[in-house]
C-alpha positions as CSV (number, residue, x, y, z in Angstrom):
1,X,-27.4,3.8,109.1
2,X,-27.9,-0.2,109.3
3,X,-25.2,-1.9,111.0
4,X,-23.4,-5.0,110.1
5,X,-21.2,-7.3,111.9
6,X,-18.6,-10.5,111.2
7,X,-18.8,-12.7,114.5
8,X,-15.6,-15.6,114.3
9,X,-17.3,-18.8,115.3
10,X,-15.4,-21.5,116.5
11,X,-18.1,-24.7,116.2
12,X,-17.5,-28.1,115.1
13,X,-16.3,-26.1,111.9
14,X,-14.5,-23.1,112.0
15,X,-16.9,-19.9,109.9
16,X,-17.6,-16.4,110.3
17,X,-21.4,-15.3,110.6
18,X,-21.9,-12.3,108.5
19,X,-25.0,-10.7,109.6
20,X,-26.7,-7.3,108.2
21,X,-29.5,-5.1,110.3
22,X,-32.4,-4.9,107.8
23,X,-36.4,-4.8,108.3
24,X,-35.6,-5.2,112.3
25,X,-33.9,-8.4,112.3
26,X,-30.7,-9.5,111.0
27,X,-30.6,-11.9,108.6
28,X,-27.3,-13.8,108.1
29,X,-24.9,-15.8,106.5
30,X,-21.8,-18.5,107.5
31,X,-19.4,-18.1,105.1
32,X,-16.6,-21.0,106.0
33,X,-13.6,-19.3,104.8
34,X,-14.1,-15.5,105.9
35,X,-15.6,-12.8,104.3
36,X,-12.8,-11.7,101.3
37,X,-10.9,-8.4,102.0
38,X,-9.7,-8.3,98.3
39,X,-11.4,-8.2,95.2
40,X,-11.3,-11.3,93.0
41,X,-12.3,-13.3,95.8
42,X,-15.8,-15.3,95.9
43,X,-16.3,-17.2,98.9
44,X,-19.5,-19.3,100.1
45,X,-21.9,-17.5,102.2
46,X,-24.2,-20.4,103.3
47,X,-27.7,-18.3,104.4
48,X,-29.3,-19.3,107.3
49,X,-32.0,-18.0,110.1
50,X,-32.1,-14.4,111.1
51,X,-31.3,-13.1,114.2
52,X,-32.4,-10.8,116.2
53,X,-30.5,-7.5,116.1
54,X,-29.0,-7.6,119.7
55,X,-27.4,-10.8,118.7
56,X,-25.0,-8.5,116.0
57,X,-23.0,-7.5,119.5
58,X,-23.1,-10.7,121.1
59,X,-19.6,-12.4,121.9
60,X,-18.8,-16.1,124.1
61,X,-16.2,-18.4,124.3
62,X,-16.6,-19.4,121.1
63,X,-17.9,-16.3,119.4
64,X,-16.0,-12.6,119.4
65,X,-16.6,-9.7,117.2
66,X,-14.2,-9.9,114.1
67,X,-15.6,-6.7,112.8
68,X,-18.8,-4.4,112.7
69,X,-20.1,-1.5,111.6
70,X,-22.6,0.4,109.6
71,X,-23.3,0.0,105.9
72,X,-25.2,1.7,102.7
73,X,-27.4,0.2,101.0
74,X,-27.5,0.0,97.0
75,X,-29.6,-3.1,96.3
76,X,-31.3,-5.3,98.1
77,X,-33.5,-7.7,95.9
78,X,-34.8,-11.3,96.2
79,X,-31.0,-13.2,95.6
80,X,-29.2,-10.0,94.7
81,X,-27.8,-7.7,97.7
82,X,-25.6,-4.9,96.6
83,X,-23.8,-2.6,100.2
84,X,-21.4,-0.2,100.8
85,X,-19.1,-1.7,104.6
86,X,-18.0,0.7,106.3
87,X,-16.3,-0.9,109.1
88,X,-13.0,-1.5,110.9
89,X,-11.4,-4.1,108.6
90,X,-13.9,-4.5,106.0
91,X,-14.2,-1.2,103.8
92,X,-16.0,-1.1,100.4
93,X,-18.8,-2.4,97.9
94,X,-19.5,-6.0,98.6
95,X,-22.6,-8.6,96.7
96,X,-24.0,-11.0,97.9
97,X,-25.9,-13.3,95.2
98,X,-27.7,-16.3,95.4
99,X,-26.6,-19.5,93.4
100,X,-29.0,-22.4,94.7
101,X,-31.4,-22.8,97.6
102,X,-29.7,-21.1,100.6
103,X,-26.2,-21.2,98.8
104,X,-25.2,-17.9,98.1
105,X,-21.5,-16.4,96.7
106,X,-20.2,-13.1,98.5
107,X,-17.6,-10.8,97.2
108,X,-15.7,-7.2,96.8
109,X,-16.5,-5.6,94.1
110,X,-15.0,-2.2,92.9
């Protein structure tokens, strides 16, 4: 199964980089305020260059691991992404969808 991971990232702003193995890379998002753990909640998921997938364990002094795992995959379509987390804190059916340029919203679903 593909694997995701939320990495804490203490730069000159505080975010968490959401990143999801797909096609070899990872392509990934800041999202300022944390990836919601309730539904109801739609938080900015700001899109920017993929990684490479051995930069989904990395941790530093200013990055750690603030969750992983592996994920199914329902929809994955130009500005629509539709997955199943599986992980340690995150659990459930999550969307990402794009609203403008590389502004996208992220959110639990059912």
């Amino acid at each position: 199964m593909p694997r995701f991971v939320v990495q804490e990232h203490h730069a000159s702003s505080l975010h968490w980089d959401f990143r999801l193995e797909h096609g070899g890379v990872a392509p990934s998002w800041a999202v300022p305020k944390g990836v919601p753990e309730e539904r109801g909640i739609r938080r900015l998921a700001v899109q920017v260059d993929d990684h490479t997938v051995s930069y989904m364990s990395h941790e530093g002094p200013n990055v750690r691991i603030w969750d992983r795992g592996d994920y199914d995959l329902e929809k994955w379509e130009d500005g629509k992404i539709v997955i199943e987390l599986h992980g340690e804190r995150l659990e459930g059916r999550y969307a990402l969808s794009r609203t403008d340029g590389n502004n996208w919203l992220i959110h639990k679903t059912r």
